[in-house]
N, CA, C and O atoms as a DFTB+ gen file, in Angstrom:
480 C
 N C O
     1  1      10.260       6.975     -15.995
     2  2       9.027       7.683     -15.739
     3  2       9.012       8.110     -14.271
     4  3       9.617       7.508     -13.384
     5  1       8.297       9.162     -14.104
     6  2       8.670       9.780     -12.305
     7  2       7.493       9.422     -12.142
     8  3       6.607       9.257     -12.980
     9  1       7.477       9.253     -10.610
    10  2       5.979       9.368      -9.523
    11  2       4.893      10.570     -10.118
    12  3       5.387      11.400     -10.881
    13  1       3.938      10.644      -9.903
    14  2       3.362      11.976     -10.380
    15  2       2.706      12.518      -8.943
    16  3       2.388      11.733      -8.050
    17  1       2.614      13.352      -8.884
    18  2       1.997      14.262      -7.398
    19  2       0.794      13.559      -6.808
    20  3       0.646      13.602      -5.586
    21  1      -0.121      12.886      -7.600
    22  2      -1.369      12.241      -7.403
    23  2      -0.951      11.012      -6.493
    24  3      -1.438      10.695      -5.408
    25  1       0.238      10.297      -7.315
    26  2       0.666       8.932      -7.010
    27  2       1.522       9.009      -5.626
    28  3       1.377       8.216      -4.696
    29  1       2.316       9.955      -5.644
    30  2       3.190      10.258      -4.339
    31  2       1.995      10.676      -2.911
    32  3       2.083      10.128      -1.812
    33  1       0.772      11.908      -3.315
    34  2      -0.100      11.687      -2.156
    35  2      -0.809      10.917      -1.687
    36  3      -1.065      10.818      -0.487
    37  1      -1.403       9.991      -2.922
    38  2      -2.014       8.502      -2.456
    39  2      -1.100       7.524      -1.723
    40  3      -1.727       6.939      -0.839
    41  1       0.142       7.169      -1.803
    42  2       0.975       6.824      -1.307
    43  2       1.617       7.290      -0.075
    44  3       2.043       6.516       0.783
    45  1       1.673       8.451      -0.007
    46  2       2.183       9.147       1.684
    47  2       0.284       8.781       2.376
    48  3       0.200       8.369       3.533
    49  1      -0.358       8.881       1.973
    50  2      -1.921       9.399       3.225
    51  2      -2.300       7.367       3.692
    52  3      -3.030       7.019       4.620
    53  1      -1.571       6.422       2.753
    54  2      -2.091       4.882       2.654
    55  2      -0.863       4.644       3.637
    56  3      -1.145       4.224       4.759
    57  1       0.536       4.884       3.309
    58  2       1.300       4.772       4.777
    59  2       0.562       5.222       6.122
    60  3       0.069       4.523       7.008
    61  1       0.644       6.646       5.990
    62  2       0.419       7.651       7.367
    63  2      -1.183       6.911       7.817
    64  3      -1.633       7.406       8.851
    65  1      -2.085       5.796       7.169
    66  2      -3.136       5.722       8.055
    67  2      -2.625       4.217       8.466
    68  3      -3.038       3.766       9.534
    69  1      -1.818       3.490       7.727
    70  2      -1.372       2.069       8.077
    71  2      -0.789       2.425       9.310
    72  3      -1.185       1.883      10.342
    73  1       0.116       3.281       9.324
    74  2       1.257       3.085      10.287
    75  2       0.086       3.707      11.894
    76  3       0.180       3.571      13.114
    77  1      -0.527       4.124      11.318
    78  2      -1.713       4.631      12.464
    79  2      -2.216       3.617      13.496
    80  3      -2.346       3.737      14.714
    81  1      -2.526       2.322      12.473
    82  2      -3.236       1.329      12.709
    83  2      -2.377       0.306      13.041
    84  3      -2.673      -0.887      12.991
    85  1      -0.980       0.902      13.489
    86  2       0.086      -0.351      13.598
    87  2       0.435      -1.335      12.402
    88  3       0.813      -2.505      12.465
    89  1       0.264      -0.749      11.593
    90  2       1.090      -1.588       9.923
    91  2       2.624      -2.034      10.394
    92  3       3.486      -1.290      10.864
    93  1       2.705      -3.318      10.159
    94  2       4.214      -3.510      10.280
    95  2       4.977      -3.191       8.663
    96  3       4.382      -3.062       7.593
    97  1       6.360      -3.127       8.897
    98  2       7.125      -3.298       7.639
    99  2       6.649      -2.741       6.570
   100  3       6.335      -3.487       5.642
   101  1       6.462      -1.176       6.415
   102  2       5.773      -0.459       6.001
   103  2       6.673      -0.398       4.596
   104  3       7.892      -0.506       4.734
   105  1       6.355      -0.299       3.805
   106  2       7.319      -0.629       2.805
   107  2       6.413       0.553       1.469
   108  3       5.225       0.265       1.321
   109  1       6.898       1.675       0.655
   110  2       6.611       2.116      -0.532
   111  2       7.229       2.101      -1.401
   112  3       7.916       3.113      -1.539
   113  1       7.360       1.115      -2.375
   114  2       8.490       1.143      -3.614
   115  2       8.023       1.957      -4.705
   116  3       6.880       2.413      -4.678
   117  1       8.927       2.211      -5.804
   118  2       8.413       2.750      -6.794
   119  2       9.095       1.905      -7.871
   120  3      10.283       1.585      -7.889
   121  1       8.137       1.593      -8.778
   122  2       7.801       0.705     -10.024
   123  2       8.016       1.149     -10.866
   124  3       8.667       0.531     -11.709
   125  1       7.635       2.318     -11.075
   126  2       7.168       3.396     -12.012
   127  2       8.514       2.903     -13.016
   128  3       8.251       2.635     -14.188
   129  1       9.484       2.826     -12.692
   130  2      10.456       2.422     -14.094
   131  2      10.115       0.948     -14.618
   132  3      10.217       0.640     -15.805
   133  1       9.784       0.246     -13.817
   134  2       9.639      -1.315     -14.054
   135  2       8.168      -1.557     -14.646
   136  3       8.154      -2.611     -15.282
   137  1       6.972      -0.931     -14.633
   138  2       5.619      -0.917     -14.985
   139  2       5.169       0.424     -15.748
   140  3       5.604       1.529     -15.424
   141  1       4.330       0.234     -16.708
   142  2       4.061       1.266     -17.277
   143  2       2.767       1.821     -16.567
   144  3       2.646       3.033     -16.392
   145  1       2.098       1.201     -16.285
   146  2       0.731       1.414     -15.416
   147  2       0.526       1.599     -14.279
   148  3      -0.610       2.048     -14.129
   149  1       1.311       1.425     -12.929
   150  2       1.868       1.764     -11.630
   151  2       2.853       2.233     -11.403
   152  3       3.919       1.792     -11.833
   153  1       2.732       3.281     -10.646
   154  2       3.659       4.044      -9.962
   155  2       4.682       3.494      -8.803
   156  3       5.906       3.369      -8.807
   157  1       3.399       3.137      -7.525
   158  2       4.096       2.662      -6.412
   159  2       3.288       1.690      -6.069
   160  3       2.098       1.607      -6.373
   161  1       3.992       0.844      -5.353
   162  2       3.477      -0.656      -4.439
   163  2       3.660       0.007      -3.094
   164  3       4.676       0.690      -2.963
   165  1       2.804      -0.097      -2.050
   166  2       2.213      -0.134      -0.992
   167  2       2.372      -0.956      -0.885
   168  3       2.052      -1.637      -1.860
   169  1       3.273      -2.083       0.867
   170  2       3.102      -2.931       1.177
   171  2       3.203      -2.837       2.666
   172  3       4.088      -2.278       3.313
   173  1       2.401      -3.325       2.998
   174  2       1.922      -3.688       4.672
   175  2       1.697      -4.669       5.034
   176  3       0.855      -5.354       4.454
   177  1       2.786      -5.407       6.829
   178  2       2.399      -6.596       6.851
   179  2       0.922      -6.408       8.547
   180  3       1.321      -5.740       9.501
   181  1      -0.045      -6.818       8.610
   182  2      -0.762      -7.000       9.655
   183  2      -0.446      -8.630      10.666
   184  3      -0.225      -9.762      10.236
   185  1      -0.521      -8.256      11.739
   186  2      -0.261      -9.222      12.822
   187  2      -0.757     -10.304      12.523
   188  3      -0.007     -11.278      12.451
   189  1      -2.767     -10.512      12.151
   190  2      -3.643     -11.339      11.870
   191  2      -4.647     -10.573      11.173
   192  3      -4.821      -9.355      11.197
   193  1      -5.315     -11.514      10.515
   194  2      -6.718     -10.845       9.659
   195  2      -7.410      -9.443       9.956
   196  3      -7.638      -8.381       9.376
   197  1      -7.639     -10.125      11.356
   198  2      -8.311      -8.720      11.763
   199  2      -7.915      -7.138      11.530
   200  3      -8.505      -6.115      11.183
   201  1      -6.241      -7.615      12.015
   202  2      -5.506      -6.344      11.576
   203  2      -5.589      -5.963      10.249
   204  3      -5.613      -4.782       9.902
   205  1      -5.636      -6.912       9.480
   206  2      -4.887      -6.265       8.101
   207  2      -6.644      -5.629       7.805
   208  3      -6.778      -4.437       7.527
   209  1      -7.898      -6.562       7.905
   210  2      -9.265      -5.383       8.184
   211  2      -8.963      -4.355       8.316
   212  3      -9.317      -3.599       7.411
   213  1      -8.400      -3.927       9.131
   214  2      -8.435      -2.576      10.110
   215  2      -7.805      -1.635       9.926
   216  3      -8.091      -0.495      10.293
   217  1      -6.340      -2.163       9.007
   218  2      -5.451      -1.336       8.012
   219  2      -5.835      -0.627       7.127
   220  3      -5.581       0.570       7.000
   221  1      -6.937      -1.763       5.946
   222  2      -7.149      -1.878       5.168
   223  2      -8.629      -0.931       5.205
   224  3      -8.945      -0.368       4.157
   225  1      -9.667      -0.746       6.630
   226  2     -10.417      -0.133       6.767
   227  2      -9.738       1.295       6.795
   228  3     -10.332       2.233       6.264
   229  1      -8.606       1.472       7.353
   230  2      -8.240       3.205       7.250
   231  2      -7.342       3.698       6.298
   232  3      -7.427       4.909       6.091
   233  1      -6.494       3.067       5.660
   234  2      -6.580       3.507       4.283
   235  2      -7.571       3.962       3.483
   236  3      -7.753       5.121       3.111
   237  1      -8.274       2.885       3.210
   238  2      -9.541       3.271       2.499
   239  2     -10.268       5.053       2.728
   240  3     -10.575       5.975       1.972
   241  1     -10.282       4.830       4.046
   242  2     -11.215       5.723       5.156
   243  2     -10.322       7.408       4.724
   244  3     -10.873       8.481       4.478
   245  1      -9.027       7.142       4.754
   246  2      -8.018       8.111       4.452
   247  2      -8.226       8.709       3.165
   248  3      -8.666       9.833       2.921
   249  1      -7.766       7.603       2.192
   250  2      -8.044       7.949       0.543
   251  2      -9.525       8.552       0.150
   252  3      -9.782       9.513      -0.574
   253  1     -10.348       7.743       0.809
   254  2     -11.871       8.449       0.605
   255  2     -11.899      10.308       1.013
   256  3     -12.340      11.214       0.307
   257  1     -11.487      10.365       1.902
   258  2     -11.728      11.705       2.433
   259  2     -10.559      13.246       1.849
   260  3     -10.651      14.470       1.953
   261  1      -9.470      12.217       1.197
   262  2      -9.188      13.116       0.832
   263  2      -9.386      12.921      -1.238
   264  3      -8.480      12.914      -2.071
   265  1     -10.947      12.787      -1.469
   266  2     -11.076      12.227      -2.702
   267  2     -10.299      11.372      -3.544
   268  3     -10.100      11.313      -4.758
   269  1      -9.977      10.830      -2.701
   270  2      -9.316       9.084      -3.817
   271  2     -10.162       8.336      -3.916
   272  3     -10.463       7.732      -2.887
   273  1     -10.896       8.043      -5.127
   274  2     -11.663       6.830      -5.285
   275  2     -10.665       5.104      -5.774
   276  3      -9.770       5.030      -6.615
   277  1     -11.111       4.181      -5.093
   278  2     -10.291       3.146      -5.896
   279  2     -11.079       2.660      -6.606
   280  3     -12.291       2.632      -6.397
   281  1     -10.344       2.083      -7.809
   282  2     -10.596       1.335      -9.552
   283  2     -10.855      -0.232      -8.806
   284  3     -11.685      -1.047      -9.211
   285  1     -10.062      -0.402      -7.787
   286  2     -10.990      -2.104      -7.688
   287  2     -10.236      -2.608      -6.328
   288  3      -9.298      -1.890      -5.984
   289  1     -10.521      -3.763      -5.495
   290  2     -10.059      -4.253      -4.673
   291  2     -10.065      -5.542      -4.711
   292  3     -10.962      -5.990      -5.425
   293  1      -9.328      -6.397      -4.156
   294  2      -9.659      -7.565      -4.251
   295  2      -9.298      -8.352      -2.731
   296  3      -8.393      -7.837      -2.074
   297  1      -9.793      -9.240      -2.323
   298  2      -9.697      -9.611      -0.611
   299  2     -10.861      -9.302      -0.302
   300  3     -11.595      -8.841      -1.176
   301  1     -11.404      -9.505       1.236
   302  2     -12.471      -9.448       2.000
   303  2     -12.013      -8.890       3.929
   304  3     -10.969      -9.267       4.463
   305  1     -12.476      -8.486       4.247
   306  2     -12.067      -7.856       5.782
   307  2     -11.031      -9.516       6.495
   308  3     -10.060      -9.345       7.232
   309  1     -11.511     -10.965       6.078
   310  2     -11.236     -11.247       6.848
   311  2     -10.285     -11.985       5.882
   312  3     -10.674     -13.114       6.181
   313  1      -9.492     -12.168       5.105
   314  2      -8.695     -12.836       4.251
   315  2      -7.070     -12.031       4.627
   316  3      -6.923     -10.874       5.021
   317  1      -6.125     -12.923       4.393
   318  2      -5.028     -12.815       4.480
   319  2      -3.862     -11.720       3.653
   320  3      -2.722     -11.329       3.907
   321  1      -4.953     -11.472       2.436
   322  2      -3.777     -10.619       1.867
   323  2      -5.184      -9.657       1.315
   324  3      -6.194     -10.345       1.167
   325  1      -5.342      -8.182       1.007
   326  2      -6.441      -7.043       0.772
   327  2      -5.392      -6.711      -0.877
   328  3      -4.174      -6.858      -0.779
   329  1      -5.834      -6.398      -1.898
   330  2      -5.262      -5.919      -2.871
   331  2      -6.311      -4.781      -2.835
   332  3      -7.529      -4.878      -2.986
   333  1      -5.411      -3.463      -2.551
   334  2      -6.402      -2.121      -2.983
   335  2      -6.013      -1.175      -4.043
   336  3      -5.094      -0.440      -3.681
   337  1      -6.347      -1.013      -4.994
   338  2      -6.004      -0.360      -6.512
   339  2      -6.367       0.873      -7.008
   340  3      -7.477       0.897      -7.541
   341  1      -5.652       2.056      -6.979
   342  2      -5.967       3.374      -7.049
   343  2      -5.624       3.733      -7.954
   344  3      -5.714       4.958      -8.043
   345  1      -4.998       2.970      -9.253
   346  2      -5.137       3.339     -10.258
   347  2      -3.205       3.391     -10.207
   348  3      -2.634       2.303     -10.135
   349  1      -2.546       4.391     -10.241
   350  2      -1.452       4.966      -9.925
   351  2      -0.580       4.094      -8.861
   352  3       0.650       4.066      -8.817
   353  1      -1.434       3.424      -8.055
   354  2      -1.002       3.399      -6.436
   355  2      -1.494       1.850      -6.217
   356  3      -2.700       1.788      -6.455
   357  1      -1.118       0.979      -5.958
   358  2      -1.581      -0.397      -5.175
   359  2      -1.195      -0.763      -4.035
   360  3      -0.036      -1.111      -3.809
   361  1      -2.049      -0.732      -3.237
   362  2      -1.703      -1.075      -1.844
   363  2      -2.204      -2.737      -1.240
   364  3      -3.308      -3.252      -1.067
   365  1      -1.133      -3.104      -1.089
   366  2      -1.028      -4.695      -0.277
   367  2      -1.003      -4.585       0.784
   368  3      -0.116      -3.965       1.370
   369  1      -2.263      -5.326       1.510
   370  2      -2.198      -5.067       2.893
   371  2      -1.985      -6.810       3.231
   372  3      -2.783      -7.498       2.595
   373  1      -1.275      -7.392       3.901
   374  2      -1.029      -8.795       4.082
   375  2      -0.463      -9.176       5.600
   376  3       0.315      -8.533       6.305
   377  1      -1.105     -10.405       5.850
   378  2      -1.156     -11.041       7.137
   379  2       0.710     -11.195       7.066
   380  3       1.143     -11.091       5.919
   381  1       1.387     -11.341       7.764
   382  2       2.840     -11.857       8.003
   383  2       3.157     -12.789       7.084
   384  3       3.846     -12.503       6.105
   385  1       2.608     -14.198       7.343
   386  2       2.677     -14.901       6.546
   387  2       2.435     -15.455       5.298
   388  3       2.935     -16.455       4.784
   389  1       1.220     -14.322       4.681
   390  2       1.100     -14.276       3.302
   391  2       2.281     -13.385       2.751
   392  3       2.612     -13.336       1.566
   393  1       2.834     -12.727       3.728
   394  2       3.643     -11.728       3.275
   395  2       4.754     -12.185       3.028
   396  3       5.143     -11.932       1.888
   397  1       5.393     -12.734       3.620
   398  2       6.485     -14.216       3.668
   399  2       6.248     -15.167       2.679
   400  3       7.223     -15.395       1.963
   401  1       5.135     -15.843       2.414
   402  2       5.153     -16.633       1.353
   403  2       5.094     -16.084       0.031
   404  3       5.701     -16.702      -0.844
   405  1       4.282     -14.711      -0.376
   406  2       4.169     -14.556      -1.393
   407  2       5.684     -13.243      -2.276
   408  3       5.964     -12.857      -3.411
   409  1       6.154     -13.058      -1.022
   410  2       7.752     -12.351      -1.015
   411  2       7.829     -11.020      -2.191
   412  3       8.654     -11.154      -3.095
   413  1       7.044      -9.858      -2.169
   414  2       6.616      -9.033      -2.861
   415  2       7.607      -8.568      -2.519
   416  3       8.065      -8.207      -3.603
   417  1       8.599      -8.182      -1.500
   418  2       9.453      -7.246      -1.550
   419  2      10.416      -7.858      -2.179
   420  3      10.858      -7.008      -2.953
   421  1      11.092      -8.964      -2.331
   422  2      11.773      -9.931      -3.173
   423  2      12.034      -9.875      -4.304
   424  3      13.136      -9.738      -4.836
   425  1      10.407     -10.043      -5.025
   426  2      10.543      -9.831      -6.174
   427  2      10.837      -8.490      -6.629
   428  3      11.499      -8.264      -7.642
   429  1      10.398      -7.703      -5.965
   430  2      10.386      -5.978      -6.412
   431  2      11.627      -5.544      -5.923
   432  3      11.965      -4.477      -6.436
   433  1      12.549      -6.071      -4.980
   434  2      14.047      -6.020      -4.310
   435  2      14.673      -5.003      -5.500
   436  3      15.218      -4.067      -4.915
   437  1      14.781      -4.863      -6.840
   438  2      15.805      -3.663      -7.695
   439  2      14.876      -2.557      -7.500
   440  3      15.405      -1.531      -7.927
   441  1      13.759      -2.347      -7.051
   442  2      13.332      -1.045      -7.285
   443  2      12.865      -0.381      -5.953
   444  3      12.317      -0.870      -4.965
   445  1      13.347       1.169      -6.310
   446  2      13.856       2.258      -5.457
   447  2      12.452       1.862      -3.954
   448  3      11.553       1.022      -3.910
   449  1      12.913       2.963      -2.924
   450  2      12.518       2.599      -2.244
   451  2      11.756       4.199      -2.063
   452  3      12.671       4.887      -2.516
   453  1      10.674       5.173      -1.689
   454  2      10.094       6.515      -1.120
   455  2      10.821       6.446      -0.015
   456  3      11.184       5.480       0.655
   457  1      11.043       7.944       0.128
   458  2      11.485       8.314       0.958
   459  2       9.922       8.917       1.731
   460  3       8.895       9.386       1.241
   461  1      10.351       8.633       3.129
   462  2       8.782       9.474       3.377
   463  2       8.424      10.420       3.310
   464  3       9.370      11.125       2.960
   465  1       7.386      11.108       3.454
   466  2       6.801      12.475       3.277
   467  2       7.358      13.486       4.120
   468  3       7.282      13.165       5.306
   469  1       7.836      14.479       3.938
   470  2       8.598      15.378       5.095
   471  2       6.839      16.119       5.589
   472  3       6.043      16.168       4.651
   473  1       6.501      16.463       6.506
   474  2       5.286      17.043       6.986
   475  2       6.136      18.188       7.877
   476  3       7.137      17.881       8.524
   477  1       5.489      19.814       7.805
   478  2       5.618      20.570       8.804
   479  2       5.134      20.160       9.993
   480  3       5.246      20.879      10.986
């Protein structure tokens, strides 16, 4: 199954505001062969809480404006790991060490990696 245009721009605009906000280890896989219901995993590691807030505040802030509504979230500004769900698109925003313990790139390690968005 391919990315679909929806899933690839929700995915380039949730990088381009992480990496804004200093997202470490910016990571977009694609699932889309491994899941029938997701496209791509979004994963971002933040320094401390606050950061991953602040990530997790401009993504949001990003997707909103360019009409992305999300289907659900789960986390709080000040918790260690943000699950944000766009349907197509899930974005993990996680402290270092949730990111380390819970080893999402690990498990997801066989599947492909986005290339980034070429921008004029």
């Amino acid at each position: 199954m391919a990315i679909s245009p929806t899933a690839r721009e929700i995915a380039d605009l949730a990088v381009g505001a992480a990496s804004d906000k200093l997202g470490q280890d910016i990571r977009a896989l694609d699932v889309s062969q491994r899941l029938g219901i997701v496209d791509v995993f979004v994963l971002v590691s933040g320094s401390n809480e606050r950061q991953v807030g602040a990530i997790v505040d401009a993504v949001e802030q990003a997707l909103w404006q360019a009409g992305h509504k999300p289907v659900g979230r789960e986390g709080g500004r000040e918790d260690p790991w943000v699950l944000l769900d766009y349907g197509e698109v899930v974005i993990h925003v996680q402290h270092r060490e949730a990111r380390s313990t819970y080893a999402l790139d690990r498990l997801w390690k066989d599947c492909g990696e986005l290339e980034p968005a070429v921008t004029a």
